[in-house]
DSSP file (Angstrom, degrees, kcal/mol; ACC not computed):
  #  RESIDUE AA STRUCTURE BP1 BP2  ACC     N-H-->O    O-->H-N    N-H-->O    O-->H-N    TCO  KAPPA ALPHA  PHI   PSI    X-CA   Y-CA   Z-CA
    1    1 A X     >        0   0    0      0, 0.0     4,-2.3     0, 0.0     5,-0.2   0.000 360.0 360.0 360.0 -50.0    0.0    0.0    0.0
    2    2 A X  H  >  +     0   0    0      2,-0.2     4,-1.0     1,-0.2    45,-0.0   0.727 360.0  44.0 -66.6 -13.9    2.6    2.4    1.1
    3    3 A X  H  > S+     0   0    0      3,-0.2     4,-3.2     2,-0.2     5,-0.4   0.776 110.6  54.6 -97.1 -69.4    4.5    1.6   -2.3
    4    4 A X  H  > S+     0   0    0      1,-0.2     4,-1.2     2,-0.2    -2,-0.2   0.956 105.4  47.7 -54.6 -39.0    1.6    1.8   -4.1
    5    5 A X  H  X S+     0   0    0     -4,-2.3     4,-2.3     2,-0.2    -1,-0.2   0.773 108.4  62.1 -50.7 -42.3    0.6    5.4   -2.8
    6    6 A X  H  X S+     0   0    0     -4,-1.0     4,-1.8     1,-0.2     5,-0.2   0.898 112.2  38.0 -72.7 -35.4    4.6    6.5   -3.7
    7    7 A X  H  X S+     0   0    0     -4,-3.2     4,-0.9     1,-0.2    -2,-0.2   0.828 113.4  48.1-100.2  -8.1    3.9    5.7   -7.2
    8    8 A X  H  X S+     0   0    0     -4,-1.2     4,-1.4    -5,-0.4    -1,-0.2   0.864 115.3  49.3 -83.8 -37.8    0.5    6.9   -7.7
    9    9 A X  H  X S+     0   0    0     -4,-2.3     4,-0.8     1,-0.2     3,-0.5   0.961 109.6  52.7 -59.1 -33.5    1.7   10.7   -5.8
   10   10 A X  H  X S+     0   0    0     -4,-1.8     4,-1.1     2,-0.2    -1,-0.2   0.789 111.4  50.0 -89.6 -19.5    4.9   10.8   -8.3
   11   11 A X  H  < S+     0   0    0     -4,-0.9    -1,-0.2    -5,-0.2     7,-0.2   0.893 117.6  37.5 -44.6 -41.5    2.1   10.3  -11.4
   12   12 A X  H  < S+     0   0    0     -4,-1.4    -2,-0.2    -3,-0.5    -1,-0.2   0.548 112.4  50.9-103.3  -9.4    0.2   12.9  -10.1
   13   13 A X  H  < S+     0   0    0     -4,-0.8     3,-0.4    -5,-0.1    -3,-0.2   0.773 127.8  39.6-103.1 -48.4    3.6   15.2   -9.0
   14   14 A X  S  X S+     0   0    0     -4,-1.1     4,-2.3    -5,-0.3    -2,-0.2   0.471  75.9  97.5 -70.8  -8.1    4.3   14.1  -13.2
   15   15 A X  H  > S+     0   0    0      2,-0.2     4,-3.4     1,-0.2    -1,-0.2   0.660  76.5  61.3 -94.2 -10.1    1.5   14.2  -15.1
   16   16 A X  H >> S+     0   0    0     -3,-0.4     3,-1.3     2,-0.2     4,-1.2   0.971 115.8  43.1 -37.9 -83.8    2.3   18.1  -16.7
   17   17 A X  H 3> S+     0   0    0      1,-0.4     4,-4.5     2,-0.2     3,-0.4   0.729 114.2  56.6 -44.8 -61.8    5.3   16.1  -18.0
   18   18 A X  H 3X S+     0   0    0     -4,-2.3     4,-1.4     1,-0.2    -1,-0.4   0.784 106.5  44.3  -9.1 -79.9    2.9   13.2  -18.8
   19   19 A X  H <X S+     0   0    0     -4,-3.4     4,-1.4    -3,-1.3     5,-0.2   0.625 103.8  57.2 -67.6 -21.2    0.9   14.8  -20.7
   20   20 A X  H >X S+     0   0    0     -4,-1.2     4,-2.3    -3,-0.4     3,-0.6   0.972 106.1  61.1 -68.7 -59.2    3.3   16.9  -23.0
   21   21 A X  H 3X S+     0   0    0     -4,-4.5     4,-1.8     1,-0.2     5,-0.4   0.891 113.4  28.5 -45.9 -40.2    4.5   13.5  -23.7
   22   22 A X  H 3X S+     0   0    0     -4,-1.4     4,-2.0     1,-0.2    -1,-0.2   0.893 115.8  57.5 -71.7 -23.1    1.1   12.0  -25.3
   23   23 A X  H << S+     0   0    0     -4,-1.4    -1,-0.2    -3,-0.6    -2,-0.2   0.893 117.3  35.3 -83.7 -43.0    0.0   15.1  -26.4
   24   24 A X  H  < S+     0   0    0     -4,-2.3    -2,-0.2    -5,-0.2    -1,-0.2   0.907 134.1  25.9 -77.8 -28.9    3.7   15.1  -28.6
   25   25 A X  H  < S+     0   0    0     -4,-1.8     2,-0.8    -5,-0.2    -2,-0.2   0.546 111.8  65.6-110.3 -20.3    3.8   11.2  -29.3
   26   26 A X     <  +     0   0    0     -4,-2.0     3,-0.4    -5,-0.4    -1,-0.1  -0.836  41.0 167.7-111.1 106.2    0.2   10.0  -29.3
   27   27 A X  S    S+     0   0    0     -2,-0.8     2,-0.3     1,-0.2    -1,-0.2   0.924  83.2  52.5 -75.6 -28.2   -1.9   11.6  -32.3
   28   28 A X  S >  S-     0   0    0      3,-0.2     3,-3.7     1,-0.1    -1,-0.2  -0.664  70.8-174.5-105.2  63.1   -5.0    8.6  -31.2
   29   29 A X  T 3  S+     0   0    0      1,-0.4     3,-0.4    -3,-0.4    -1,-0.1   0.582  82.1  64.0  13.5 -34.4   -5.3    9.3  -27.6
   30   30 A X  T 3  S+     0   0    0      1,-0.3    -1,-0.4     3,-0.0     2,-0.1   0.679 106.4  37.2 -87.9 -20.1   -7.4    6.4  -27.7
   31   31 A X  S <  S+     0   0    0     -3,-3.7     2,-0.3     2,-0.0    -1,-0.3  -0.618  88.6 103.9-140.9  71.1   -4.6    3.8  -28.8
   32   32 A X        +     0   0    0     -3,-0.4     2,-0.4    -2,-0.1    -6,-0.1  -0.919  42.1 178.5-157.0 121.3   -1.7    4.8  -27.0
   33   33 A X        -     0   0    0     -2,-0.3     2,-0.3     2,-0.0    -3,-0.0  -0.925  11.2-154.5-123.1 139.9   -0.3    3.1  -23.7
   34   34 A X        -     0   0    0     -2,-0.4     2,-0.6     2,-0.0    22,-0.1  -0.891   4.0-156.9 -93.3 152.0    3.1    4.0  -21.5
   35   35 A X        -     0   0    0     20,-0.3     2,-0.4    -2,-0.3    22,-0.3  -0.985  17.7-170.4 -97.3 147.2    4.9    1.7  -19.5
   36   36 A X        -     0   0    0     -2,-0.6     2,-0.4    20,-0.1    19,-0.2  -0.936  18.2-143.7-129.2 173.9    6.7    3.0  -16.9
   37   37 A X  E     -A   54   0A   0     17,-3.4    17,-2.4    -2,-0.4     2,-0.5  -0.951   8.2-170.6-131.7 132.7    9.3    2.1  -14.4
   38   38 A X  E     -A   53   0A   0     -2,-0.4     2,-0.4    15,-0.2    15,-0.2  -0.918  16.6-145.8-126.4 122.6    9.6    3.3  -10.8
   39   39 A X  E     -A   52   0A   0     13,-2.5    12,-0.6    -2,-0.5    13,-0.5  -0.914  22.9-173.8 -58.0 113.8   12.8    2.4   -8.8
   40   40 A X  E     -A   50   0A   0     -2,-0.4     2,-0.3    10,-0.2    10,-0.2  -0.971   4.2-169.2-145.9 134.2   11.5    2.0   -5.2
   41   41 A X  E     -A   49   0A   0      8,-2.6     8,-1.0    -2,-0.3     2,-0.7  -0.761  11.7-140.6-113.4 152.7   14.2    1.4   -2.2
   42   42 A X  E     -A   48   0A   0     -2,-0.3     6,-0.2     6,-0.2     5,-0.2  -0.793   4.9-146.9-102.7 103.4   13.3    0.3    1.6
   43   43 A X    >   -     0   0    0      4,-2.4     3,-1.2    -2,-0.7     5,-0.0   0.111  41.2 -95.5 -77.5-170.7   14.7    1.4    4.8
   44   44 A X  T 3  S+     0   0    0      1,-0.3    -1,-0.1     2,-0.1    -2,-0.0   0.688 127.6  63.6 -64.7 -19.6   15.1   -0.7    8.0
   45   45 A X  T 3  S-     0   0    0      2,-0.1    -1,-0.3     0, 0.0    -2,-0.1   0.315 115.4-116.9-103.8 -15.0   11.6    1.0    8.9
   46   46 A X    <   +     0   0    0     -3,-1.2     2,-0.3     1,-0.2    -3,-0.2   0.335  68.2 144.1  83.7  -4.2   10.0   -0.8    5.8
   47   47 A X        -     0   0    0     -5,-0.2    -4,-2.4     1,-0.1    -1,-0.2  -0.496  49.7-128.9 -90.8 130.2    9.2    2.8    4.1
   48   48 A X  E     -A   42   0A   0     -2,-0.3     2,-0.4    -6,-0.2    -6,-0.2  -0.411  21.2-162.9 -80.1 133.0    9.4    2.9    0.8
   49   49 A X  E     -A   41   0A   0     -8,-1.0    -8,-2.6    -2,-0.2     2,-0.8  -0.940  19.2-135.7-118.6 136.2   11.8    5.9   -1.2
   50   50 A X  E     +A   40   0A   0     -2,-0.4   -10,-0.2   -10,-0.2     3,-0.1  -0.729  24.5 178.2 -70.6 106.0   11.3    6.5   -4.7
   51   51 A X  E     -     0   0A   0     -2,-0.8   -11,-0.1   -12,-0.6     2,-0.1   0.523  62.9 -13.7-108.8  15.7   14.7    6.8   -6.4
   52   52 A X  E     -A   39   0A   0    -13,-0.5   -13,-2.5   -15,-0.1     2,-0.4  -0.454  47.1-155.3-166.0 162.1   13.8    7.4  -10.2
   53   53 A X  E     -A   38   0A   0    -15,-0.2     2,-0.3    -2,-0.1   -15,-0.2  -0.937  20.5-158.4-133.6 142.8   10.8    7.0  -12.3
   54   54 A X  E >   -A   37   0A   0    -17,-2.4   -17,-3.4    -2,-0.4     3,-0.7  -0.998  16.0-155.9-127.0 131.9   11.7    6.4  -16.1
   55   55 A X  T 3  S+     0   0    0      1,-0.3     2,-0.4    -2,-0.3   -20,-0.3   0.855  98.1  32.0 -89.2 -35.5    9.2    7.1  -18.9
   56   56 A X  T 3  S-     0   0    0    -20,-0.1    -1,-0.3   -22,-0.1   -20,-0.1  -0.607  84.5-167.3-129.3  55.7   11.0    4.6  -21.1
   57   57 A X    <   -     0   0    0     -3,-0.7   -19,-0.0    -2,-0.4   -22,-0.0  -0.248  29.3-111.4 -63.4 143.8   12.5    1.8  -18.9
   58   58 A X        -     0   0    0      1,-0.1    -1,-0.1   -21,-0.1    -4,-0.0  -0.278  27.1-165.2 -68.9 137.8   14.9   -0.3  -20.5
   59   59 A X        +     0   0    0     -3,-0.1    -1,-0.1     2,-0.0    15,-0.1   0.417  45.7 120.0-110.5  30.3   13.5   -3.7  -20.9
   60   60 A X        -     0   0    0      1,-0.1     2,-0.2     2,-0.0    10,-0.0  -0.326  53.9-138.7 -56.1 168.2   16.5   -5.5  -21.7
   61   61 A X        -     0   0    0      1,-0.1     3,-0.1     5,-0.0    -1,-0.1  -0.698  23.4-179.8-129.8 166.0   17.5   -8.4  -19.3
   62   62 A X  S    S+     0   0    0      1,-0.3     2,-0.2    -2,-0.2    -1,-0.1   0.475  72.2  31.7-141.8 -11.5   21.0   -9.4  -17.9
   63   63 A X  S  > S-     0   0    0      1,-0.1     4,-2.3     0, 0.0    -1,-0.3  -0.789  91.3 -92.5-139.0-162.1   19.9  -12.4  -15.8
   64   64 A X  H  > S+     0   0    0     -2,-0.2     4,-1.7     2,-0.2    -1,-0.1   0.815 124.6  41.0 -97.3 -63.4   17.4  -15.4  -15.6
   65   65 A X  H  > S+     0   0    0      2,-0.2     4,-2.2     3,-0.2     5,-0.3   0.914 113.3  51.6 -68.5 -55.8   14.8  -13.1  -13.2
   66   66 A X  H  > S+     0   0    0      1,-0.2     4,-1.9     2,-0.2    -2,-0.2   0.905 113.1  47.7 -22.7 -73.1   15.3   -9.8  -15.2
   67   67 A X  H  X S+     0   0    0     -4,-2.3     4,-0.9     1,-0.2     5,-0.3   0.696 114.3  42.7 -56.5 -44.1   14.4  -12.0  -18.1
   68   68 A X  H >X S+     0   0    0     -4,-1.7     4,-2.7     2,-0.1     3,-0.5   0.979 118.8  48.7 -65.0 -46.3   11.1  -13.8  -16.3
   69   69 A X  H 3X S+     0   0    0     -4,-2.2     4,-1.8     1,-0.3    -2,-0.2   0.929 111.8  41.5 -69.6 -46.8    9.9  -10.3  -14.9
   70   70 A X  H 3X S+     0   0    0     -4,-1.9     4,-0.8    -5,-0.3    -1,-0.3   0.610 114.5  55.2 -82.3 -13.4   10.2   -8.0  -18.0
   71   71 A X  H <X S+     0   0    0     -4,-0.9     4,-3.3    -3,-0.5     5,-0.2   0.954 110.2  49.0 -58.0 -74.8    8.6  -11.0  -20.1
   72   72 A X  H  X S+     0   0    0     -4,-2.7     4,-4.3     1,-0.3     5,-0.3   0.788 114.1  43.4 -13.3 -64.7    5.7  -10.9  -17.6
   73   73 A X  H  X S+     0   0    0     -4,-1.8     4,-1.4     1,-0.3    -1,-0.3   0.938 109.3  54.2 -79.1 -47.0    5.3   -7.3  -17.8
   74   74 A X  H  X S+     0   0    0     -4,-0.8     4,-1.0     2,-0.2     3,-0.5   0.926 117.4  40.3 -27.2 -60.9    5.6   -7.4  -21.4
   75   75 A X  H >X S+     0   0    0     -4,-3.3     4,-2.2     1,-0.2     3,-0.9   0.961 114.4  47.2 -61.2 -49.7    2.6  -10.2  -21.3
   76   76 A X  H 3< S+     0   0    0     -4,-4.3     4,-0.5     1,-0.3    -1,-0.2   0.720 112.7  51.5 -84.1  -4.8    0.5   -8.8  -18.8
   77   77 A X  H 3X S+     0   0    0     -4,-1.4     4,-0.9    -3,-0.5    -1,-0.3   0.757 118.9  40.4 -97.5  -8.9    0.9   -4.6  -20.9
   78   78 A X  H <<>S+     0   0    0     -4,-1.0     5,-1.3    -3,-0.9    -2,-0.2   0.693 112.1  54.1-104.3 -33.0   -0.3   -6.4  -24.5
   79   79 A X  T  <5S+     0   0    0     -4,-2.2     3,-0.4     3,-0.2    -2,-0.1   0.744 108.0  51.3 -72.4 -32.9   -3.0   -8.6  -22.4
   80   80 A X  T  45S+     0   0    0     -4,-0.5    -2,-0.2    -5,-0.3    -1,-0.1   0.941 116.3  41.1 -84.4 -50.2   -4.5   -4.8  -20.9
   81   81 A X  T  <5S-     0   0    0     -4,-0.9    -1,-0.2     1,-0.1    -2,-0.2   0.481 125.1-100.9-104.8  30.9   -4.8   -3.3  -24.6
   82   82 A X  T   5S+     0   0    0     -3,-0.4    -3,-0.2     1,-0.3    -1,-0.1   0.014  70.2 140.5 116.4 -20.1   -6.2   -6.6  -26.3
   83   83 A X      < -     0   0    0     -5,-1.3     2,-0.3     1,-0.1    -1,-0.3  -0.427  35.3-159.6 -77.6 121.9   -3.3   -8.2  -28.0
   84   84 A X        -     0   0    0      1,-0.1    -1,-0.1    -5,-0.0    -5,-0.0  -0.898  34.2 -85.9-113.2 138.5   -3.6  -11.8  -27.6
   85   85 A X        -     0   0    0     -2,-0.3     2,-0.6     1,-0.1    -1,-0.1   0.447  48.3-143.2 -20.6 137.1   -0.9  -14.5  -27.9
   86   86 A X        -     0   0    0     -3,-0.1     2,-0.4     1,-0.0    -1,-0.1  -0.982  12.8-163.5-115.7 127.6   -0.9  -15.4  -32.1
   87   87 A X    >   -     0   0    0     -2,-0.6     3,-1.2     1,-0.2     4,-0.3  -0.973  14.6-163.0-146.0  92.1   -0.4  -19.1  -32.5
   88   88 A X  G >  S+     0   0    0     -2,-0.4     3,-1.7     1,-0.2    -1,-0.2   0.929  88.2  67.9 -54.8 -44.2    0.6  -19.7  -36.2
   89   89 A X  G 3  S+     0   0    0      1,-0.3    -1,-0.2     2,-0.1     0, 0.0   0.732  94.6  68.9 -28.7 -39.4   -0.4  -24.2  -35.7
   90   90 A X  G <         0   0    0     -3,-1.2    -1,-0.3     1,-0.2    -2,-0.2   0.455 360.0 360.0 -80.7  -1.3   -4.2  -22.6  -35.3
   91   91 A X    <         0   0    0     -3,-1.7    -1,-0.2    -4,-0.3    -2,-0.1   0.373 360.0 360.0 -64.5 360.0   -4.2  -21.7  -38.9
């Protein structure tokens, strides 16, 4: 919750920024998605510090977990605007 709350206030602390970006890259408002990526650290206190938010996080991978996670996220951001696995066999 507290993690979730840091990244929905630094949307709303961004979204000027935000918006110049769609407004400059998205002509169809309507078919235009970001991902983004938020850094997030923890103290001994469990509270969570933001320590960058990236409009364009890289998704290259450098290990075995990298590689599962950024797949994932990859699946689950194509799954949110319709695009479903395409399976040439079914033809």
């Amino acid at each position: 919750s507290k993690i979730y709350d840091l990244i929905i206030k630094s949307i709303i602390a961004a979204e000027d920024k935000i918006q110049a970006g769609l407004n400059k890259y998205c002509t169809h408002m309507t078919n235009c998605f970001e991902i983004l990526g938020f850094d997030v650290i923890i103290d001994s206190e469990l509270k969570p510090w933001l320590l960058e938010a990236n409009l364009a996080p890289s998704l290259s991978s450098d290990s075995p977990l990298d590689f599962k996670i950024k797949s994932n996220l990859i699946t689950d951001a194509f799954n949110l605007v319709g695009i479903k696995k395409y399976d040439r066999r079914k033809e």
